[in-house]
Wavefront OBJ file of the C-alpha trace (Angstrom):
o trace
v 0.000 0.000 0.000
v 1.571 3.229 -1.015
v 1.126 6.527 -1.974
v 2.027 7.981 -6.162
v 2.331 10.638 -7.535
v 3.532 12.415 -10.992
v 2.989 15.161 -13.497
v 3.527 14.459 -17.399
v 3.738 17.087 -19.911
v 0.773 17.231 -22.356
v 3.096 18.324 -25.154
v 6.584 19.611 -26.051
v 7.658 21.993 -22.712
v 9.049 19.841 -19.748
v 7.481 19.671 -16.439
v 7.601 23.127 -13.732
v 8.044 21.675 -10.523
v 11.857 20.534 -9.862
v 12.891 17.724 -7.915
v 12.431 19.302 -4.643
v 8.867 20.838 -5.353
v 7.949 17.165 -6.585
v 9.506 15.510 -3.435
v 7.571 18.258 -0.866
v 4.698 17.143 -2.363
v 4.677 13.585 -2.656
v 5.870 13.785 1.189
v 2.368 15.113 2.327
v 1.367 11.248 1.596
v 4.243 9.995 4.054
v 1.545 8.427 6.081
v 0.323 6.640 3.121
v 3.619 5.225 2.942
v 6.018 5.426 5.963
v 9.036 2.848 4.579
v 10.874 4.507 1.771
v 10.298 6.736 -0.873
v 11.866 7.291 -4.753
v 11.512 9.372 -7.343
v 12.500 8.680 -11.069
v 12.629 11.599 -13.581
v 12.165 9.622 -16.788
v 12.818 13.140 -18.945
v 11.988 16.780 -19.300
v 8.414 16.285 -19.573
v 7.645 13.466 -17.071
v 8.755 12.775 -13.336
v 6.659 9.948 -11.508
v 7.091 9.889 -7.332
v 6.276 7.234 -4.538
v 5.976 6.731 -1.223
v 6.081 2.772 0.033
v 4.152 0.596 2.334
v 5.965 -2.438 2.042
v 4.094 -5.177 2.567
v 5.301 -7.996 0.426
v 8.966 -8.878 0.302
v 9.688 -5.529 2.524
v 13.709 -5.698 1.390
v 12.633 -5.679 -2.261
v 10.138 -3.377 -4.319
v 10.789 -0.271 -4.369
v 9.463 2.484 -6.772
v 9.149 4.226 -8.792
v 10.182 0.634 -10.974
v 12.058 0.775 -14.266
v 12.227 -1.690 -16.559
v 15.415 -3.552 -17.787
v 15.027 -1.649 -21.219
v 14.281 1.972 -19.529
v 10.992 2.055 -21.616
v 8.462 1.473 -18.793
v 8.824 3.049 -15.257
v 5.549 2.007 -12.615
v 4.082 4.080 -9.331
v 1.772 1.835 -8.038
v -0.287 1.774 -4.803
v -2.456 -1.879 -4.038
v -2.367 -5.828 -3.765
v -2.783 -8.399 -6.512
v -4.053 -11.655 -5.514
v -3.148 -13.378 -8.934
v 0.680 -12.860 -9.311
v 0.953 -16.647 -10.345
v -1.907 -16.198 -12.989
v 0.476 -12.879 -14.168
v 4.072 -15.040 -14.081
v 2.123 -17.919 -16.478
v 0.202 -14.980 -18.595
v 3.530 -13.086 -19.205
v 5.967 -16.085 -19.634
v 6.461 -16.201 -23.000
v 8.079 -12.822 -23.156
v 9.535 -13.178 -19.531
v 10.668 -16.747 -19.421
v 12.796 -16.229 -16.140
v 11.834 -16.119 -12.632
v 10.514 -12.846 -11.044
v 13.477 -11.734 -8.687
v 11.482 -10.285 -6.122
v 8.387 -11.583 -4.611
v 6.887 -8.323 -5.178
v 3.280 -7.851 -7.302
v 5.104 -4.489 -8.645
v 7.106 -6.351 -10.666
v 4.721 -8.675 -12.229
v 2.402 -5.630 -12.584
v 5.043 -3.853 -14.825
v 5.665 -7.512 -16.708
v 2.097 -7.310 -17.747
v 1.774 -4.341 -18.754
v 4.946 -4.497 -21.054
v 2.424 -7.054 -22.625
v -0.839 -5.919 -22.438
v -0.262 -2.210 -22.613
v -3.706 -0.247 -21.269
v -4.836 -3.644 -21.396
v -3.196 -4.944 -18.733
v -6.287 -4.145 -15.444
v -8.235 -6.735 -17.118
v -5.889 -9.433 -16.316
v -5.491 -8.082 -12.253
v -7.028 -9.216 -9.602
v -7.184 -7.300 -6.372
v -6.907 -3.888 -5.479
v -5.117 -1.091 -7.480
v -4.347 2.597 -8.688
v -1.203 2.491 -11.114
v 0.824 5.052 -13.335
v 3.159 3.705 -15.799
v 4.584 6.075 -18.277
v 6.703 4.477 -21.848
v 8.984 6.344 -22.482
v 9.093 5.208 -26.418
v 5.715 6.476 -27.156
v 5.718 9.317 -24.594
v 2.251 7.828 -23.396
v 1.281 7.466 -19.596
v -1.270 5.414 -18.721
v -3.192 5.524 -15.508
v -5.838 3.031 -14.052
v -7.835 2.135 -10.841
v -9.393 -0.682 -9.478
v -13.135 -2.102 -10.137
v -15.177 -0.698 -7.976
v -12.799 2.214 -6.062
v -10.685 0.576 -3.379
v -7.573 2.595 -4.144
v -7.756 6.006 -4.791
v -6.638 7.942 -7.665
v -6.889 12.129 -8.522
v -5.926 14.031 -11.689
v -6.215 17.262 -12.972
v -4.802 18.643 -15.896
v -3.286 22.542 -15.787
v -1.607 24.327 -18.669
v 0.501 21.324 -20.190
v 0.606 19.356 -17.482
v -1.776 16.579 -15.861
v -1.084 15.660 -12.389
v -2.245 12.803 -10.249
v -1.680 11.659 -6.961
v -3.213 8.971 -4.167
v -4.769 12.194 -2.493
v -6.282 15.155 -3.741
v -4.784 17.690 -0.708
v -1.388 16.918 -3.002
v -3.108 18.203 -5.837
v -4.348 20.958 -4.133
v -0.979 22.199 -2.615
v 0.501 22.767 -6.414
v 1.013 26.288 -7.300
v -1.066 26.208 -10.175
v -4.339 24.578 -9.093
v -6.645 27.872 -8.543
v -10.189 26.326 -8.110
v -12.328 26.817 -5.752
v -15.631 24.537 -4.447
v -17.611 22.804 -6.972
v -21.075 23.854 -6.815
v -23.038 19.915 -7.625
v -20.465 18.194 -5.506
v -20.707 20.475 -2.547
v -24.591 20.003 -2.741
v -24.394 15.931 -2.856
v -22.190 16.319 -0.222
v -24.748 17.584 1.861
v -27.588 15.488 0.863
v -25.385 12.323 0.969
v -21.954 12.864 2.610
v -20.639 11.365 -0.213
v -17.453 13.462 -1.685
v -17.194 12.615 -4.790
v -20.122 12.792 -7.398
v -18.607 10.719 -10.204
v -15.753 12.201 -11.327
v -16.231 15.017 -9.552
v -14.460 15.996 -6.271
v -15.179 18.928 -4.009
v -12.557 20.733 -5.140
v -13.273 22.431 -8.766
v -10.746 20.494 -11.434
v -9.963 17.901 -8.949
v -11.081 15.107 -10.660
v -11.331 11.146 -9.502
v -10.660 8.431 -11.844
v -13.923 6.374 -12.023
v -13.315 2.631 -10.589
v -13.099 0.728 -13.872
v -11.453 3.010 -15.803
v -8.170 3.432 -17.490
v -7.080 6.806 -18.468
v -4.306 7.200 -21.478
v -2.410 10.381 -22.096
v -0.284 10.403 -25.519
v 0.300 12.541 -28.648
v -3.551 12.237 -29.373
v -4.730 13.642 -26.664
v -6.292 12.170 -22.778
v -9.404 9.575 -22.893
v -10.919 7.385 -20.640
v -11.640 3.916 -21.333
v -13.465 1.881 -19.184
v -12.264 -1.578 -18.883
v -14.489 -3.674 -16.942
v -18.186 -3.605 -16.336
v -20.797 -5.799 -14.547
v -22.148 -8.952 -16.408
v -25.301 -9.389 -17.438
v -27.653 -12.558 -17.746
v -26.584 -14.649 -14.489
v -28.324 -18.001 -14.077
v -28.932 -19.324 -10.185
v -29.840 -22.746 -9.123
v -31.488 -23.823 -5.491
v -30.545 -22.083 -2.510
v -28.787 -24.730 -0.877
v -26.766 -25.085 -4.501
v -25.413 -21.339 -4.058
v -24.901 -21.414 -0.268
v -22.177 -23.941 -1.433
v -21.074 -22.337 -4.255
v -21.288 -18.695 -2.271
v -18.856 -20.807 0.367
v -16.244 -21.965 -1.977
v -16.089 -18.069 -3.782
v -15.884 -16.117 -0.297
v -13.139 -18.700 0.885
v -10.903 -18.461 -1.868
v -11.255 -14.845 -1.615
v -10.430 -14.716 1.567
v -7.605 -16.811 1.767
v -5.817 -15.425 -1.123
v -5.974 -11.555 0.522
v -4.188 -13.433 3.627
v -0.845 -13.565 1.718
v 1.383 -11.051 3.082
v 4.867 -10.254 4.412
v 3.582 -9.115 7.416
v 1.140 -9.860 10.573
v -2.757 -10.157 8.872
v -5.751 -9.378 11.319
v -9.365 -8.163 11.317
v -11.582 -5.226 12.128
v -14.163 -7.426 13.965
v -17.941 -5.747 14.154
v -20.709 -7.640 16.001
v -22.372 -8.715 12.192
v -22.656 -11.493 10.168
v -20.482 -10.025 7.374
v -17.064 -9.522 9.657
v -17.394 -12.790 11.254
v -18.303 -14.903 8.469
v -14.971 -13.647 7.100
v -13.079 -14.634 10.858
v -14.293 -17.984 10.465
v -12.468 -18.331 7.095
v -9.144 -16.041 8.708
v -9.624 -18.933 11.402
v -9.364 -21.815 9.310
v -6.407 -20.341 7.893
v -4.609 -18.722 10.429
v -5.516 -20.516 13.490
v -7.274 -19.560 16.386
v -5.801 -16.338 18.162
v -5.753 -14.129 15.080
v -5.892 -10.407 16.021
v -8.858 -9.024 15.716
v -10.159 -5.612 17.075
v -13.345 -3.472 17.082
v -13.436 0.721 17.917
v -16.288 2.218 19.576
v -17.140 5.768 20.881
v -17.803 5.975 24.782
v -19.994 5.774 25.554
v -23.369 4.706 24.531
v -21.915 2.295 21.207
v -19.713 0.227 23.883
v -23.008 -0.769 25.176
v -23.740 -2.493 20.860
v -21.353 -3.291 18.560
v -19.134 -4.052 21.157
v -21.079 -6.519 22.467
v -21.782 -8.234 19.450
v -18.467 -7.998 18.826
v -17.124 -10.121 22.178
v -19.949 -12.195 21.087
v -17.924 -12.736 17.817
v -14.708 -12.875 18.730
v -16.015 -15.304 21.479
v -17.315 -17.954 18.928
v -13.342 -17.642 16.246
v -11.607 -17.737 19.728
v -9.386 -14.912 18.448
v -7.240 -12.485 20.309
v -9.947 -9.494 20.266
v -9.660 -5.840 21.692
v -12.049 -2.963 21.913
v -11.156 0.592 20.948
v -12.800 3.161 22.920
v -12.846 6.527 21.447
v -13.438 9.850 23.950
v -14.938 12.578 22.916
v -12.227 14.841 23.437
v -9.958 12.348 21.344
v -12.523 12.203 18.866
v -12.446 15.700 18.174
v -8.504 16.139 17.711
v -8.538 13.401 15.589
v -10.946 14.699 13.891
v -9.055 17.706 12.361
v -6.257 15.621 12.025
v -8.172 13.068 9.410
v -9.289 16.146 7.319
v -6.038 17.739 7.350
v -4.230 14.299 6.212
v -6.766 13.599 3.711
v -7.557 16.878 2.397
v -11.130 16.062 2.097
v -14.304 16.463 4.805
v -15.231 13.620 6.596
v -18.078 11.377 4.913
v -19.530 9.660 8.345
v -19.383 10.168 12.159
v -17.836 6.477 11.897
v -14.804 7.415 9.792
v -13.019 9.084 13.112
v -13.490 5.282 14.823
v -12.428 3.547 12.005
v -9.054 5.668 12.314
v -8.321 4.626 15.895
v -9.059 1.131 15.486
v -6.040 1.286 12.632
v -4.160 2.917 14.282
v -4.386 0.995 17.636
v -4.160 -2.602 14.949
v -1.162 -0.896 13.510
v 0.774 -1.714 16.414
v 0.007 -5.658 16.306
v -0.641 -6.167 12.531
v 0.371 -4.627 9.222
v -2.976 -5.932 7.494
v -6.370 -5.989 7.982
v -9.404 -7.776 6.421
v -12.590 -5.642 6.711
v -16.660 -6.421 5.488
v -17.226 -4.001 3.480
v -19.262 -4.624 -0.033
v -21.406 -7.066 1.707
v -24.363 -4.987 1.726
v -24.221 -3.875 -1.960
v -23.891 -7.413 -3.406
v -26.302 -9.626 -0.996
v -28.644 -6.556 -0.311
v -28.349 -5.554 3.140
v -30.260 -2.565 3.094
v -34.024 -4.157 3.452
v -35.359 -0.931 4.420
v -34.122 0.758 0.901
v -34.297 -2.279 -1.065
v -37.905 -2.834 -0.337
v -38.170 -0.070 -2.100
v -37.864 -1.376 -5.509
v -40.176 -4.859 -4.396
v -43.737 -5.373 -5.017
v -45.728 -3.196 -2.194
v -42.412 -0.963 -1.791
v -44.506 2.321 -2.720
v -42.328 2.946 -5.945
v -43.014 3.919 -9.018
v -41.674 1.059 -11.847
v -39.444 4.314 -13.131
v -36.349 4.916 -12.727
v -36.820 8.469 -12.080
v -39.412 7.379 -9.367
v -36.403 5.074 -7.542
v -34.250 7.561 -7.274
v -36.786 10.565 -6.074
v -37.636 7.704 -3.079
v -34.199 6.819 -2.410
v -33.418 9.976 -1.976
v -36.043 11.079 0.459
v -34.821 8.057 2.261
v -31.310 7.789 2.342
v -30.562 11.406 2.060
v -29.381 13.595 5.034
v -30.674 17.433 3.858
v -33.444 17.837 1.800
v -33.855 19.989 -0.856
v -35.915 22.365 0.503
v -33.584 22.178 3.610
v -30.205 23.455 0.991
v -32.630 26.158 -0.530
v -32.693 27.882 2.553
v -29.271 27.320 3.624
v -26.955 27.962 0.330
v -26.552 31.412 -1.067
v -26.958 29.782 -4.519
v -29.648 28.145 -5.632
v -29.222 24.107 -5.716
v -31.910 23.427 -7.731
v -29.710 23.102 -10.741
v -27.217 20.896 -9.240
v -29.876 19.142 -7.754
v -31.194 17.908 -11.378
v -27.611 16.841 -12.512
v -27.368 14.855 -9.673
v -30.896 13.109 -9.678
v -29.824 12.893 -13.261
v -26.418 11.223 -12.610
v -28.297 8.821 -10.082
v -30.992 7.911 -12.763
v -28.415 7.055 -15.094
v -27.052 4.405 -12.636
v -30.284 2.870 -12.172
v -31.073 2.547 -15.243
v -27.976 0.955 -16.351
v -28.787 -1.650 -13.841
v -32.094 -2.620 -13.661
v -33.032 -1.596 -17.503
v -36.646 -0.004 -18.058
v -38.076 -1.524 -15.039
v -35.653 -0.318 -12.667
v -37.270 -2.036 -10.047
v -34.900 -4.142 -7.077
v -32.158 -4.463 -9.697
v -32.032 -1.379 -10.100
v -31.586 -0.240 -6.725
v -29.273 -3.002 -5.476
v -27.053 -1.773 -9.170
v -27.337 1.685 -8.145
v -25.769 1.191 -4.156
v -22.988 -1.139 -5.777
v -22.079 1.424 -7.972
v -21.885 4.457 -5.509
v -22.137 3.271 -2.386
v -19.763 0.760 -2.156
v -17.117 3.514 -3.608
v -17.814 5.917 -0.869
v -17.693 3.124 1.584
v -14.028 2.061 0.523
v -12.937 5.244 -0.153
v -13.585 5.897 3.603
v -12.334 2.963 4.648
v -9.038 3.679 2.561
v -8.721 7.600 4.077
v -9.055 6.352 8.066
v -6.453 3.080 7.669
v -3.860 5.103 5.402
v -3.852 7.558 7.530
v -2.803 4.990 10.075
v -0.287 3.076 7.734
v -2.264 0.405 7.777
v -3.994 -1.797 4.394
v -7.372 -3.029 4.397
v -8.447 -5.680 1.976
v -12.278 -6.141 1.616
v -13.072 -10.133 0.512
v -16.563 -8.873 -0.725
v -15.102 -6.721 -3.386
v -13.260 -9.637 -5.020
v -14.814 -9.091 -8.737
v -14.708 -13.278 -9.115
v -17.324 -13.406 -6.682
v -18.971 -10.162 -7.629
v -19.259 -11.413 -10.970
v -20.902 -14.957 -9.567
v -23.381 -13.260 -7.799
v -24.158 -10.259 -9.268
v -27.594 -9.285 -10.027
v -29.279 -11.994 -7.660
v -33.314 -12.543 -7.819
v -34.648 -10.692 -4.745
v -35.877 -13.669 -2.917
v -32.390 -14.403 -2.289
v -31.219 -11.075 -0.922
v -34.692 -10.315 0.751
v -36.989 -12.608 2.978
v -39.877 -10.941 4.990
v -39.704 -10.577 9.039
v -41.929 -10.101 11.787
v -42.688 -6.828 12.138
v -40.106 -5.243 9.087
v -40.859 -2.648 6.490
v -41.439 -3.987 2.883
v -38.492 -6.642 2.013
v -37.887 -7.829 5.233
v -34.380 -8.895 6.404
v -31.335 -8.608 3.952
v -28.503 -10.684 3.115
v -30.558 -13.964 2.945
v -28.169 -16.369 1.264
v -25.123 -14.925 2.837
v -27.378 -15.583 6.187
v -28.004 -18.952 5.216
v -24.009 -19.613 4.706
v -23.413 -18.085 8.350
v -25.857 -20.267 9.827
v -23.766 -23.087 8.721
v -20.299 -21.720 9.456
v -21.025 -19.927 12.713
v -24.592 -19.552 15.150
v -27.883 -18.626 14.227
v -27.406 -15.829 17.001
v -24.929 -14.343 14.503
v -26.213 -15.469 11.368
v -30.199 -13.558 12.384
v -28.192 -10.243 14.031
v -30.457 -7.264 12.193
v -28.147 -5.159 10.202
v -27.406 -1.744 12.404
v -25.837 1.327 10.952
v -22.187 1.639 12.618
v -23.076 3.778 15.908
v -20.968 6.575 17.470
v -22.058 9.145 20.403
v -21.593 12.188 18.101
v -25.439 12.990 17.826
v -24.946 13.293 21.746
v -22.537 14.939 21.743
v -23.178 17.836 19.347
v -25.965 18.654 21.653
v -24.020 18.414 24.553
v -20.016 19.113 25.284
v -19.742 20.134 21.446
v -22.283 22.696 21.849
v -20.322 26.015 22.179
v -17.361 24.147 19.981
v -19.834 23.796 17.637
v -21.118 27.667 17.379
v -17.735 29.365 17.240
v -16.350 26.649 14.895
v -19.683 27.733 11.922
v -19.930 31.081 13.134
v -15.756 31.840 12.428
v -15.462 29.713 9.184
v -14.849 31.973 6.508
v -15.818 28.885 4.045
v -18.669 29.026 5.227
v -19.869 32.181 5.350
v -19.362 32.043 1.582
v -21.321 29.526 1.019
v -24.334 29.472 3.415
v -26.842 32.515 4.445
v -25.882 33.779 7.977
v -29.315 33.602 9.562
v -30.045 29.767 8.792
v -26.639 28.933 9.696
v -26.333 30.601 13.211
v -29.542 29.044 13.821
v -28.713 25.439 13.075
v -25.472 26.366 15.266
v -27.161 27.767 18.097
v -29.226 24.586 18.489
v -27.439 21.513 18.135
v -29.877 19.209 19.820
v -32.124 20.083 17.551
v -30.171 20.348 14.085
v -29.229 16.536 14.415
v -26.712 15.514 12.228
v -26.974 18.311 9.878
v -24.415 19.802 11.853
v -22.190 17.009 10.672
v -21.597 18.395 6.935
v -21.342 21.891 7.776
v -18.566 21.144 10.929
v -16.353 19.006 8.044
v -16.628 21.989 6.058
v -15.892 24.373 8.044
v -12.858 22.620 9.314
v -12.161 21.931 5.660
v -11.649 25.092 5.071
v -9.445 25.545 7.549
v -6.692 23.495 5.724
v -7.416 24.176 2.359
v -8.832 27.919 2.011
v -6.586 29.299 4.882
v -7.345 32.855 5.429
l 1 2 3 4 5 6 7 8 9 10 11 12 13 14 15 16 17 18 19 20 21 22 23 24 25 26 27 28 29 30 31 32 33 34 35 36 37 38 39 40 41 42 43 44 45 46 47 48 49 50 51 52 53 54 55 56 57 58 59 60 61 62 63 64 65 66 67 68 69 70 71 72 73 74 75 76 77 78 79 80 81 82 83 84 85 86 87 88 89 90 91 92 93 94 95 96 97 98 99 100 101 102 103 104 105 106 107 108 109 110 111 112 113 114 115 116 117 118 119 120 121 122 123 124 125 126 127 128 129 130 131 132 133 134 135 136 137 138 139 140 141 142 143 144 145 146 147 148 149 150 151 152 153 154 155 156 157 158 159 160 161 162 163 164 165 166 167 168 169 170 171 172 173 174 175 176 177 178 179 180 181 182 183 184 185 186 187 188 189 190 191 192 193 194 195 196 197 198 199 200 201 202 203 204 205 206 207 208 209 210 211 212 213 214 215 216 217 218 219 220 221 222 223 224 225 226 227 228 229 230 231 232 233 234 235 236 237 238 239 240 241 242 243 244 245 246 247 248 249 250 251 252 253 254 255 256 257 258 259 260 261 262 263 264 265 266 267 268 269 270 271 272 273 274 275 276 277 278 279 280 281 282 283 284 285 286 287 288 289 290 291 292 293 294 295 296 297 298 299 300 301 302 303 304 305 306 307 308 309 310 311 312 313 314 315 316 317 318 319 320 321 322 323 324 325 326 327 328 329 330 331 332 333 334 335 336 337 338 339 340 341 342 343 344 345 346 347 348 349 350 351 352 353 354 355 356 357 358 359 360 361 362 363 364 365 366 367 368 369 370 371 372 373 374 375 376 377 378 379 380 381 382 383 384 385 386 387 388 389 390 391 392 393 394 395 396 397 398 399 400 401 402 403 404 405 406 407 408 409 410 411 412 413 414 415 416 417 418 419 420 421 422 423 424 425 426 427 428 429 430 431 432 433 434 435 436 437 438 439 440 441 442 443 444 445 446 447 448 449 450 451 452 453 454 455 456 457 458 459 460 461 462 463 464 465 466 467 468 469 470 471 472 473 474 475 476 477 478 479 480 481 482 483 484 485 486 487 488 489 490 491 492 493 494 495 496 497 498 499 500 501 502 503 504 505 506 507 508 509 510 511 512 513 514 515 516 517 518 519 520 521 522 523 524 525 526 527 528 529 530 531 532 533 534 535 536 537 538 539 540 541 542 543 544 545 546 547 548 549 550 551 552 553 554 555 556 557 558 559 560 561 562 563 564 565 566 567 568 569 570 571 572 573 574 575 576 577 578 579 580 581 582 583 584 585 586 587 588 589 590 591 592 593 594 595 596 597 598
């Protein structure tokens, strides 16, 4: 896991930054990559950086790489699961041995092949760079569905690109300010990236999926990879099985690492389903750790969590967060990351890195779960028969929104000082797009579960990848293995959804995952009702925040730009009652503090 970084000349001129500017820079992501650093520049008009995690063969690997020739040189920040599958695929024009046991150098070996090809033939997690020098052509891709990170922008002649956007940010020549649509889906969603788009204005992210090439014709992006379409299921007990053998293999070919492997352990099905495979490969007495705010969530997840941990017989810690550490670290994410926060959970998910960062150097973690086995019953029920939904797209998307989003329209007319309404179309636009690409005409429960796999599960791992980074720490997520995506993608609701006493339309989620746990672990476990991660910080914005909370919005500069005074001291001068709208506008304001200073 790493951190990369370069800026290519879009034409003739060479480069502005020197070495130095480059290496001050590419040292803002030292977290990101704590163990060594390198920087290669290939000519006048190209210079790639890197900072290192190292994680496989520690003593070898370091970037940026070079090939043999000179031709190729590789930043690259990620895991591959399939080096073997990359050694046989490449061996006819690299008959000998690999001389590390590194996935960087099997990663460059295929792409000396395969070209912007190559992220078809990966498997795992990835955001790459890898300029040739013959054709004066850099080539940039990420990941599936958005594990690893990846930010460009182009400026004059240059484009730029980086694991973090607050690297971006920091060069002389990026001017713009906040982008009006994603500032607005920020607020309904506290999601904080809309596509492409980033909060910062020519800050773009490189959509999972995607390769982007940059040569003497110009920049495009190509997407390489997309979901499959027409999948066939059998009997439930016939894809419990199959569902077992999938989720095994994907789990036991993330545990191959140089260094200690452990687990963020929640009290749910999805984080101990994967323990009981860690168990059967590890042993008993694999770390495993849960955070928790003090001090009303000690009193749930926790729990479970013992509860879990009791049943793999692993060696299992809580991490309690206080508020008053809460709140430091809180400013200290931002300011690493050089984005707002997305969820009151992203501050626990930090400490419990950073406290499994002193046992382990790798974590397993449950995300993508939800989006592929439909664990949200009380949206998916939405697009099921007696689910009040229209059969349109465009009437999915108005519901989901009403139900999964934080401030409401109406709410961001009276708060912004320019009008949403226009950003609020291209959004509901952008949203209706992704429904209908998954569930066709009828958007229906397909489209719905489509729609959270597609941008739900990025914001989810691009949280997940901000709060352990920031700890030096890699997470690898089992559930976003695109073998077993691809399996099960796209099954019939009856096997995501079954109805329960006393639940909203759609009943319980996760059905045939459920059924697997009930046969690997306890019924207990296996029935748990899905529960949104829970922190104090409702309580405490009402409470010991309160006066943090007024003078923080009422002396942010960013947002007195952006949001009309009377609305805004209101909403600050009653916490209690705001909620969690409060939430947006305090990662904003304390945004601003880092990158709009003064």
């Amino acid at each position: 896991m790493c951190g990369i970084l370069g800026i290519v000349s879009t034409d003739a001129r060479p480069v502005s930054l020197t070495d130095a500017q480059v290496m001050d820079l590419r040292d803002r992501m030292r977290r990101r990559g704590p163990d060594d650093a390198g920087l290669v520049r290939i000519n006048p008009r190209a210079v790639l950086a890197h900072r290192r995690l190292a994680i496989r063969d520690p003593s070898q690997g370091q970037q940026p790489w070079v090939s043999a020739d000179g031709r190729w040189t590789l930043v690259y920040n990620g895991e591959l699961y399939n080096t073997e599958e990359l050694r046989q695929l490449t061996s006819v024009e690299f008959p000998e041995p690999p001389r590390t046991h590194c996935d960087t150098e099997l990663l460059l070996r295929t792409l000396q092949v395969y070209g912007a090809r190559a992220p078809v033939y990966l498997r795992g997690m990835f955001a790459f760079a890898a300029y040739d020098a013959a054709r004066q052509r850099l080539i940039l891709a990420r990941d599936r569905f958005g594990i690893k990170p990846l930010y460009y922008a182009e400026r004059g002649h240059e484009l730029l690109f980086a694991s973090s956007p607050n690297v971006l940010s920091g060069h002389a020549g990026m001017t713009g300010g906040i982008n009006p649509r994603a500032l607005v889906h920020y607020l309904m969603t506290l999601r904080v990236t809309l596509g492409s788009e980033t909060l910062r204005e020519g800050i773009l992210s490189l959509p999972p999926a995607h390769v982007l090439v940059q040569d003497r014709d110009g920049t495009r992006l190509e997407r390489y990879w997309d979901y499959p379409v027409g999948n066939r299921f059998g009997l439930p007990e016939q894809e419990v099985t199959r569902l077992d053998a999938a989720l095994g293999e994907a789990v036991r070919c993330r545990l191959v690492s140089d260094v200690p492997v452990g687990m963020m352990l929640s009290g749910g099905v999805d984080s101990c389903l994967l323990g009981s495979y860690v168990r059967e490969e590890l042993g008993p007495n694999f770390v495993a750790e849960c955070g928790c705010g003090e001090p009303s969530a000690e009193q749930t997840e926790s729990t479970w969590a013992r509860a879990s941990a009791a049943l793999l017989g692993c060696d299992f810690r809580t991490v309690p967060v206080t508020e008053r550490d809460y709140r430091h670290s809180w400013r200290e994410l931002i300011a690493e990351t050089g984005q707002p926060l997305a969820t009151p959970s992203d501050v626990i998910i930090f400490h419990l890195a950073r406290s499994l960062k002193q046992r382990v150097g790798v974590v397993l973690g449950g995300e993508g779960a939800d989006e592929l086995f439909g664990g949200y019953a009380a949206i998916h029920g939405l697009g099921l028969p007696g689910g009040e939904l229209q059969p349109s797209s465009r009437g999915l998307v108005d519901r989901y929104l009403a139900l999964a989003g934080l401030i409401p329209l109406a709410g961001l007319k009276l708060l912004l000082r320019q009008d949403p309404e226009e950003s609020y179309r291209e959004i509901h636009g952008y949203y209706s797009d992704r429904v209908q690409a998954a569930g066709g005409s009828r958007a229906g429960f397909s489209g719905l579960l489509g729609l959270l796999h597609r941008v739900n599960l990025e914001s989810l791992l691009s949280r997940l990848d901000r709060a352990t980074m920031a700890a030096s720490l890699e997470a690898r997520v089992p559930f976003t293995d695109h073998r077993l995506v691809e399996q099960f993608w796209n099954l019939p609701p009856d096997y995501c959804l079954r109805p329960s006493p006393g639940e909203s339309p759609g009943g319980e989620g996760k059905w045939l995952l459920r059924q697997l746990a009930k046969q690997r672990l306890s019924a207990s476990i296996a029935d748990r009702a899905k529960a949104s991660f829970p922190t104090p910080v409702p309580v405490w914005l009402g409470s010991c925040w309160s006066d943090w909370v007024r003078e923080t919005i009422g002396g942010s500069p960013l947002l007195a730009e952006l949001f009309e005074a009377d609305p805004l001291q209101e909403l600050a001068g009653n916490p209690a009652a705001a909620g969690l709208w409060l939430w947006p506008l305090l990662n904003l304001a304390l945004w601003g503090e880092t990158e709009f200073p003064g």
